[in-house]
C-alpha positions as CSV (number, residue, x, y, z in Angstrom):
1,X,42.9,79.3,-36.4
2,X,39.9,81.5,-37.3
3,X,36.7,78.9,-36.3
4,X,34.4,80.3,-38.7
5,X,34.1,78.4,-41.8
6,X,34.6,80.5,-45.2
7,X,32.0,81.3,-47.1
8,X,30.4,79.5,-49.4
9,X,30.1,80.5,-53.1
10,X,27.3,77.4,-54.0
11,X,29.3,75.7,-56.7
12,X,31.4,73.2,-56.4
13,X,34.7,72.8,-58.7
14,X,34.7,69.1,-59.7
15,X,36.1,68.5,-63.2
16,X,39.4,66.1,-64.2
17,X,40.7,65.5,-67.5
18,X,44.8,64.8,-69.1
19,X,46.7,67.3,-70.1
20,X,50.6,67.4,-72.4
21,X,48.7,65.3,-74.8
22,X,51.1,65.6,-77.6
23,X,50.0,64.7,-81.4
24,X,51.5,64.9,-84.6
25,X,49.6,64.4,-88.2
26,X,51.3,64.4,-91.2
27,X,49.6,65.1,-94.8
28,X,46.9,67.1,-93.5
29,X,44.2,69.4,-94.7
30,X,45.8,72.4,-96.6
31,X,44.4,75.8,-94.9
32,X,43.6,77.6,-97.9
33,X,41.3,80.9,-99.0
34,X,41.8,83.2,-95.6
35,X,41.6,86.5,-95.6
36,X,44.6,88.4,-96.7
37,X,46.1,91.8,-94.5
38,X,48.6,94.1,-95.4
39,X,51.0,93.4,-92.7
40,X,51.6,89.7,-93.6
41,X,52.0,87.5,-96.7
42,X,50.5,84.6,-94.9
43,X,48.2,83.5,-97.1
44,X,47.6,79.6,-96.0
45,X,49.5,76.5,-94.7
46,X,49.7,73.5,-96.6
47,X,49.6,71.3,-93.5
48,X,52.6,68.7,-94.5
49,X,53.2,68.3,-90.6
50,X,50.6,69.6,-88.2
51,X,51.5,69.4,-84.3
52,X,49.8,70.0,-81.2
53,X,50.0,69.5,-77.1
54,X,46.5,69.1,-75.8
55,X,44.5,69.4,-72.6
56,X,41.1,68.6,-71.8
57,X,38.7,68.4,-68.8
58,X,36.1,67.0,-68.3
59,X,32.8,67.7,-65.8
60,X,29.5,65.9,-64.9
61,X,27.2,65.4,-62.1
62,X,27.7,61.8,-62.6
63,X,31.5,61.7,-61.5
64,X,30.6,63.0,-58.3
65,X,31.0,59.2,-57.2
66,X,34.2,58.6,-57.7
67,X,35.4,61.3,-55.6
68,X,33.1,60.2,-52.8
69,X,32.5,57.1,-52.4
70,X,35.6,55.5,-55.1
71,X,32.9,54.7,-57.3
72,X,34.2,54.5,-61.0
73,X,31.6,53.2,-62.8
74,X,30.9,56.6,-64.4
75,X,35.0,57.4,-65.0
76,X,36.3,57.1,-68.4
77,X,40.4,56.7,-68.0
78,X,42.4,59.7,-68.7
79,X,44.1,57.4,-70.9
80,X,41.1,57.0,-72.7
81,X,41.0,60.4,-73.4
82,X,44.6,60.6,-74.3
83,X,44.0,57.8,-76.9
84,X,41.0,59.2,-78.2
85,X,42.6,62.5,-79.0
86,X,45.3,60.0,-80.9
87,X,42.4,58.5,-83.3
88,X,40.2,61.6,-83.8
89,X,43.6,63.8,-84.9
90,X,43.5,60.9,-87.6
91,X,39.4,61.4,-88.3
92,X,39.6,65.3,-88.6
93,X,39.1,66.9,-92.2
94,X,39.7,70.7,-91.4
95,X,42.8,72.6,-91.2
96,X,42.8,74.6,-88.2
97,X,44.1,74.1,-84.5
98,X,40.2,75.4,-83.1
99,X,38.7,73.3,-85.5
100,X,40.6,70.0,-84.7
101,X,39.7,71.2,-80.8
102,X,36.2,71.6,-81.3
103,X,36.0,68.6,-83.3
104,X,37.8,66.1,-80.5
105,X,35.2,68.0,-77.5
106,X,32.0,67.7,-79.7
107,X,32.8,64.2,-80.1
108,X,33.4,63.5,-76.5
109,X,30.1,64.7,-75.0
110,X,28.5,62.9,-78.0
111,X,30.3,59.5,-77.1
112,X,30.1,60.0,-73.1
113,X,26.5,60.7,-71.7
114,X,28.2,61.4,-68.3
115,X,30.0,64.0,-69.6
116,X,28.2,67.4,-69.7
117,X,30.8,70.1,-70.3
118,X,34.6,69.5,-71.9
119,X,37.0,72.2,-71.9
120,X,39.8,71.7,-74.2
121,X,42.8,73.8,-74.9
122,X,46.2,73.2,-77.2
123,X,49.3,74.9,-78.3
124,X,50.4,74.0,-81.3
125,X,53.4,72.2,-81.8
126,X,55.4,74.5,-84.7
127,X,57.3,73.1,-88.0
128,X,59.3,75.1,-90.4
129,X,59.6,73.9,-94.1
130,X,63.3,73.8,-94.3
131,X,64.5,75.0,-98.2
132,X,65.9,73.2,-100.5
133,X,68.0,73.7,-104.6
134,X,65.3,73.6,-107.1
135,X,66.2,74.7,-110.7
136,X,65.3,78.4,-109.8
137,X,67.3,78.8,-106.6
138,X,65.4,77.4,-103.4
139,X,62.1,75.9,-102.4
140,X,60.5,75.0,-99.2
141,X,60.8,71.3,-98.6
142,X,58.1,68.8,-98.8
143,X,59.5,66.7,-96.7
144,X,62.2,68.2,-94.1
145,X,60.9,70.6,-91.4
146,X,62.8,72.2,-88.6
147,X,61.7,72.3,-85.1
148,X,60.5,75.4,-84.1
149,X,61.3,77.0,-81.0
150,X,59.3,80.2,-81.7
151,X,55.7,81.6,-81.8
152,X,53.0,79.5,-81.8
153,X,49.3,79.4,-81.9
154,X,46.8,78.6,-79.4
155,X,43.3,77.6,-79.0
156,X,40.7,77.2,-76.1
157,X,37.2,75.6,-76.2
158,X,34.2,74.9,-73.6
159,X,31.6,73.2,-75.0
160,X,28.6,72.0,-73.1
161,X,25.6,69.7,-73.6
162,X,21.9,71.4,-73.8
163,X,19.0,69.8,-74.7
164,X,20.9,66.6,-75.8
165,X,23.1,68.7,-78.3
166,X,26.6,70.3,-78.5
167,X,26.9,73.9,-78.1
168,X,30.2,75.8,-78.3
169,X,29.9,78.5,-75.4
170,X,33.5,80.1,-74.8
171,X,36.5,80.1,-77.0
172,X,39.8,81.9,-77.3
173,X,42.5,82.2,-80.1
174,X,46.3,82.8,-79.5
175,X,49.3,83.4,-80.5
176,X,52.0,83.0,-77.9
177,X,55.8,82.8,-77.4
178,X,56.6,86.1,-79.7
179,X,60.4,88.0,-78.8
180,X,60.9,91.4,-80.7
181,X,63.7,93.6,-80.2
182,X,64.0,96.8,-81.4
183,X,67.4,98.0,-81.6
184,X,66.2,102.1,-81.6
185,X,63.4,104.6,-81.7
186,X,61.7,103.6,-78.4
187,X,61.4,105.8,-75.7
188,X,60.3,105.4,-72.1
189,X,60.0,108.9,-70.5
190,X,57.4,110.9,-68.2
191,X,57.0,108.6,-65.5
192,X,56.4,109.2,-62.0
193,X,59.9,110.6,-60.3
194,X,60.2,110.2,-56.6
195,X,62.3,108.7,-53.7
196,X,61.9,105.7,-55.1
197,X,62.7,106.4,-58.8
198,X,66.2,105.4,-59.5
199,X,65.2,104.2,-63.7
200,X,67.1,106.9,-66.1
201,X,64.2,108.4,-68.5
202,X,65.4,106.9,-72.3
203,X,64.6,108.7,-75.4
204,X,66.0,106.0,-77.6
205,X,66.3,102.7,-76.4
206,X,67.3,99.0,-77.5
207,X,63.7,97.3,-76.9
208,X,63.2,93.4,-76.1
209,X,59.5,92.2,-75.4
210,X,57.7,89.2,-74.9
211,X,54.5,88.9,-75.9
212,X,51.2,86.7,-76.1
213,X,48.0,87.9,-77.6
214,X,44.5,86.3,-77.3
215,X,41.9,87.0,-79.2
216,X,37.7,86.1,-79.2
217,X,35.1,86.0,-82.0
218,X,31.7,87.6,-81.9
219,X,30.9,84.4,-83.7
220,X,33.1,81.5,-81.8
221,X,32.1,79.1,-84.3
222,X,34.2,81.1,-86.9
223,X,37.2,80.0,-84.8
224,X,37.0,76.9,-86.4
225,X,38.1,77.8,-90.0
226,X,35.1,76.0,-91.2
227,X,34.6,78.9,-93.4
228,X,38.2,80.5,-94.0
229,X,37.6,83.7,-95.1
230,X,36.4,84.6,-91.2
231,X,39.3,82.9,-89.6
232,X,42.1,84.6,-88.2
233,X,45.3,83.2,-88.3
234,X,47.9,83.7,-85.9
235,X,50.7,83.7,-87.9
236,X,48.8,87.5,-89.1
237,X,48.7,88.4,-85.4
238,X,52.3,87.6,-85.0
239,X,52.8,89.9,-88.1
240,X,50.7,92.6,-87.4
241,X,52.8,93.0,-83.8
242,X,56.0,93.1,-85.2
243,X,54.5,95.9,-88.2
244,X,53.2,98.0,-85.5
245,X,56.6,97.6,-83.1
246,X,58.7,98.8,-86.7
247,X,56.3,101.5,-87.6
248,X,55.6,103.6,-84.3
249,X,58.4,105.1,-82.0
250,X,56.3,104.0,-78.8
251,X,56.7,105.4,-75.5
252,X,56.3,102.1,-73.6
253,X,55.4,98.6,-73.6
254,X,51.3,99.9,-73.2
255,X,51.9,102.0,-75.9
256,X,53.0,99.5,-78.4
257,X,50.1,96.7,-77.1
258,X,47.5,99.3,-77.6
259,X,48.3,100.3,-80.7
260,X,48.6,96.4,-82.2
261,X,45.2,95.8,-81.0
262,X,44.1,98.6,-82.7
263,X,44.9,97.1,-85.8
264,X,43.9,93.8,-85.2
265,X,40.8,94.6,-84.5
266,X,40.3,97.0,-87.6
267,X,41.8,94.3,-89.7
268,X,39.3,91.5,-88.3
269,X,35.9,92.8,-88.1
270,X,34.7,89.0,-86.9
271,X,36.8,89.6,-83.9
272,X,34.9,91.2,-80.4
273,X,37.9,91.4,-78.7
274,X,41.8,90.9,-78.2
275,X,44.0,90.6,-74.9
276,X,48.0,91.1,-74.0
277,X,50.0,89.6,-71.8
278,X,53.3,91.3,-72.3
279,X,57.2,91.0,-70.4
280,X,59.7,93.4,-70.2
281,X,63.1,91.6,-71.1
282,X,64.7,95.3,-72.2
283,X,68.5,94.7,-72.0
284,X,70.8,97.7,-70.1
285,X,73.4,99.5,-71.7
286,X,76.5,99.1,-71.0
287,X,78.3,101.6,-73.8
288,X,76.5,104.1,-75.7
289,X,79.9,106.1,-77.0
290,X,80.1,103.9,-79.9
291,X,80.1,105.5,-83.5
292,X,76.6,106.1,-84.7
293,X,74.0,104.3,-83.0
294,X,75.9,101.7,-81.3
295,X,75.6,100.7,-78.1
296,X,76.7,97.5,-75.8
297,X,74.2,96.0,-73.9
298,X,73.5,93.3,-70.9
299,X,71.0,91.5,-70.0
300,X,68.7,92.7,-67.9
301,X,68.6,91.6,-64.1
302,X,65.6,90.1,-62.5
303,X,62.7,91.1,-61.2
304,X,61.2,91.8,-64.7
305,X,58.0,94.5,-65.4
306,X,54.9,92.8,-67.1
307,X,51.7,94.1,-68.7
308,X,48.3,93.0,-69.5
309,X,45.6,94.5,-71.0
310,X,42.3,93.5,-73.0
311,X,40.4,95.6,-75.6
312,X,37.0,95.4,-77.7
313,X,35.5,96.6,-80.1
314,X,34.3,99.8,-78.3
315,X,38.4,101.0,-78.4
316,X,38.4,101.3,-81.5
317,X,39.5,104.6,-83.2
318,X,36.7,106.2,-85.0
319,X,39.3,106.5,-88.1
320,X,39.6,102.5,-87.7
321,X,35.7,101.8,-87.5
């Protein structure tokens, strides 16, 4: 073993918190007057059934007992938390994941003195109206929703105490869990070919990706949907992504994230900047002498190629600007 110590950085990491905090609400605010885009008809939610799996942390100087000497005078239970995330999803009025988020941290700090920072973070838990016979055909349901299994959005907070108020520092938007597949006019050619290369070039390939996209305000507080014209929901992101994927014959998974945050960025000028965090599920062919474009495909074996990438404002195209 190496006797020198490693070095320090200064700052010590002391934070706890509960996380898989699951709540439901039923009957809540309807999410009404966003902004409209041409890639989606999302225009709102009505909010029948709004679900969510929480996680927050807390931090303060005045924990550092309990975790040296036992001390817990200072500790509020993680159950506490869990149960005050239960009552406050009953006490919010506003109709947006970020909002409910930065409702349950402001309300924290302003019920706990010892607490100086929360971090808090959920994914939603998704609902689809199911449809039923109306006198014209079908209608969405107002009162049977199906589990979703799909996309969902995501939100991420820190807020921290200053001068004996709340202020929202850091906060990112999501939409994760998205599959598209393509069934032609993807490509994935030019790459490097040596010793090592034993990938066939494709010039028109059956295209499966996975893909979670992130995005920050230059504003964070319009993450909250207080004022909805300046929100941005993620069931547009979602939309936008699989416009772009049927739109463009990409050559490759970079291509195709580049290219959607583009867009969302030209959509959204409230945005400063969107992220990627894409997976390469592309399934192999196993028969391509079908008539017409058919093909027979497998899926694909492990390991599996990923990307990421992160954008602002300053990628923009100057015929987007």
């Amino acid at each position: 073993m190496d006797s020198e110590e490693p070095a320090s950085t200064g700052e010590r990491t002391m934070n706890y918190g509960k996380e898989q905090v699951a709540v439901y609400r039923t009957y809540g605010t309807p999410l009404e007057g966003v902004q409209t885009v041409p890639e989606s008809s999302f225009d709102g939610r009505r909010n029948i059934l709004f679900g969510a799996e929480v996680r927050v942390q807390v931090e303060g100087e005045e924990f550092l007992p309990s975790f040296s000497e036992g001390d817990n005078s200072m500790v509020v239970a993680t159950d506490s938390m869990k149960n005050f995330i239960h009552h406050h999803m009953g006490e919010y009025d506003g109709a947006t994941l970020e909002g409910f988020l930065d409702y349950v941290g402001t309300e924290l700090l302003e019920t706990y003195d010892q607490m100086e920072a929360v971090t808090i973070e959920a994914d939603e838990l998704p609902f689809e109206e199911r449809p039923v016979p109306d006198e014209d055909g079908f209608e969405p349901s107002d009162l049977v929703f199906r589990v979703a299994d799909g996309e969902s959005g995501y939100g991420e907070l820190r807020l921290e105490r200053t001068d004996d108020e709340v202020e929202l520092v850091a906060q990112a938007s999501g939409v994760t869990g998205i599959e598209l597949v393509k069934v032609k006019d993807n490509s994935f050619t030019g790459y490097v070919q040596d010793e090592y290369t034993t990938l066939p070039e494709r010039e028109n390939r059956t295209l499966y990706v996975a893909l979670d996209i992130f995005w920050t305000y230059a504003d964070a507080a319009d993450a909250s949907g207080d004022d909805p014209e300046r929100y941005v929901p993620a069931e547009q992101v979602r939309d936008i992504a699989q416009v772009i994927f049927d739109e463009l014959d990409v050559n490759s998974i970079q291509e195709l994230i580049y290219q959607t945050g583009q867009r969302v960025l030209e959509r959204y000028p409230q945005l400063e900047s969107v992220s990627f965090e894409a997976n390469n599920r592309t399934w192999i062919g196993v028969r391509d002498d079908l008539a017409g474009d058919g093909k027979v495909l497998r899926e694909p074996p492990r390991p599996t190629g990923f990307q990421q990438f992160s954008m602002d404002r300053s990628d923009l195209s100057e015929d987007a600007e």
